[in-house]
N, C-alpha and C positions, 0 to 999 in steps of 0.2 A: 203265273203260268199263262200261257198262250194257247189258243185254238189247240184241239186234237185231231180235227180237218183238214188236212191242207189249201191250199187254192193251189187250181189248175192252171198253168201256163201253157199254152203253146206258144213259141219259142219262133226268131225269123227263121232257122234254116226247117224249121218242120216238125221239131221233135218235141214232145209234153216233157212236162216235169213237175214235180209234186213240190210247194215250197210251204214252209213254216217260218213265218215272221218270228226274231227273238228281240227282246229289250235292247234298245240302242244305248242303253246308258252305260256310264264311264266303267262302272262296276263288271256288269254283266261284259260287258265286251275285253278287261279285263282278263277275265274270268274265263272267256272262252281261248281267247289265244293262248295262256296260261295253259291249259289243260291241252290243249291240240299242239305246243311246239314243246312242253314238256314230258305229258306223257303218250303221244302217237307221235317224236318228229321222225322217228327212222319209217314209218309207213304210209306218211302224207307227201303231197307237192302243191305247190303253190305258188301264188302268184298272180297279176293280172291275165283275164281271159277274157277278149273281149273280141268284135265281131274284126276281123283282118291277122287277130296275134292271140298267143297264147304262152305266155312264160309259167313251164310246170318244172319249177324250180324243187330239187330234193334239198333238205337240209344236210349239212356236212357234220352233224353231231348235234346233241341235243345243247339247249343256248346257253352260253357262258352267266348270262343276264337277262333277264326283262325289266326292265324299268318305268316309270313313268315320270315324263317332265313337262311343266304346260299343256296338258291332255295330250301329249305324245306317249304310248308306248313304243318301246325301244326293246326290238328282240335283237340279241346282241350275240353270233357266234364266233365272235374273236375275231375271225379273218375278214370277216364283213355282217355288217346287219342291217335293218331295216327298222322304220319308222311308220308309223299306223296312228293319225289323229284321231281319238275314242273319248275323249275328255275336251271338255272346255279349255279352250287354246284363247289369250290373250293377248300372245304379242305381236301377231300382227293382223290386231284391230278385231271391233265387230264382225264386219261382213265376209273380212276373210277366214276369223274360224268359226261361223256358221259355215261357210261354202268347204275348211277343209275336213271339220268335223265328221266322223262316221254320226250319220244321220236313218242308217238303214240297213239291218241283218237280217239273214237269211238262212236255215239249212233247208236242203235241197236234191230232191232226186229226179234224175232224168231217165225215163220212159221208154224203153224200145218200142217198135211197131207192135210189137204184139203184149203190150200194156206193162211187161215186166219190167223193172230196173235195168240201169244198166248201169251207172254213175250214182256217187253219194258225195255230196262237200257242202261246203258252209260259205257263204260272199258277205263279204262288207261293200256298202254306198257310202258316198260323201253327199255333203248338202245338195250337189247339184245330181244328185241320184246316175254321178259316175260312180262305174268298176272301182276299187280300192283293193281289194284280194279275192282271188277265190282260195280256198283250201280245197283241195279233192283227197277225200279222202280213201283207206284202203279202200278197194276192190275184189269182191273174191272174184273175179276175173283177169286178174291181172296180179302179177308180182308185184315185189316193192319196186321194180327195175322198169315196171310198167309191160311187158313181157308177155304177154295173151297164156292164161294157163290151160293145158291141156280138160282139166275137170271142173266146176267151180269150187272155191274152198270160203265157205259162208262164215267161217273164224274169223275171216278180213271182214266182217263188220261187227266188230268190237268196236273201232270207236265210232261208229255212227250210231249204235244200240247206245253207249252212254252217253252222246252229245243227244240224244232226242229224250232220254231219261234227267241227264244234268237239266236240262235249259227248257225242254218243254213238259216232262212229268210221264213221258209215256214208253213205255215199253217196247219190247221188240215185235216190230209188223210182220205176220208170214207173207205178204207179198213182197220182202225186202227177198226172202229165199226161192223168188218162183222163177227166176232169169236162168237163161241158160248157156249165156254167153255175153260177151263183147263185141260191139260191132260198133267202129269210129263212124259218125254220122258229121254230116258236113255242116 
């Protein structure tokens, strides 16, 4: 298990965020897409998010497959899927799967002005400590449709309460329930 701490980030456009390191190994990483595109894909989005772009991709059904081949897993929904190097990659060479191997996890909460949550998701790095996925997960501020809800509805962290229980041992935080809204920060 990992730290029950977070470290504090503050972030280039301004905003804090609470992060928890998870084991980068084949297993554990696994283990976590595993659990967040089969039991949350209809209430996550995802995708690279990085400082210019942001693809907050919804899944189209829960995945035909996940596999793994040459440290690739392979989330597979039939019409299109993706590939996430997690595992010891071989074929093309030492230094390239160092550099594409996920070398670095994260879950992850972003901070409003006035200290409460606002965002909940989990990123993977590659050796060279680039972006490789964010997951963002539910919201109780937001629909599955991403929608700004009228009330908050704190049932939309279900799976942030079990991805911090699965992977780091710790229970549900009441500062995950002190936010009172969404507000998109730049």
């Amino acid at each position: 298990m990992t730290t029950t701490e977070p470290t504090v980030i503050e972030t280039p456009g301004g905003g804090t965020q609470h992060v928890w390191p998870l084991p980068a190994d084949e297993a554990t990483l696994l283990d976590l897409v595993t659990t967040v595109f089969t039991d949350h894909w209809q209430h996550i989005h995802f995708g690279p998010i990085i400082e210019g772009a942001a693809w907050e991709v919804g899944a189209p059904g829960a995945p035909t497959a996940i596999t793994m081949n040459d440290g690739y897993a392979t989330v597979d929904f039939g019409a299109w899927h993706f590939h996430l190097c997690i595992g010891e990659h071989t074929a093309s060479g030492p230094e390239l799967g160092r550099i594409r191997r996920c070398s670095r996890a994260e879950l992850y909460r972003s901070l409003g002005a006035d200290g409460a949550p606002v965002s909940w998701g989990a990123r993977l790095f590659n050796g060279r400590d680039e972006q490789m996925m964010t997951i963002l997960l539910p919201n109780p501020f937001l629909t599955d449709r991403q929608e700004i809800l009228d009330a908050p509805d704190f049932t939309r962290l279900t799976a942030w309460d079990t991805l911090r229980d699965r992977f780091l041992g710790l229970s549900p935080d009441p500062l995950d329930r002190t936010g009172k809204g969404f507000r998109h920060s730049g």
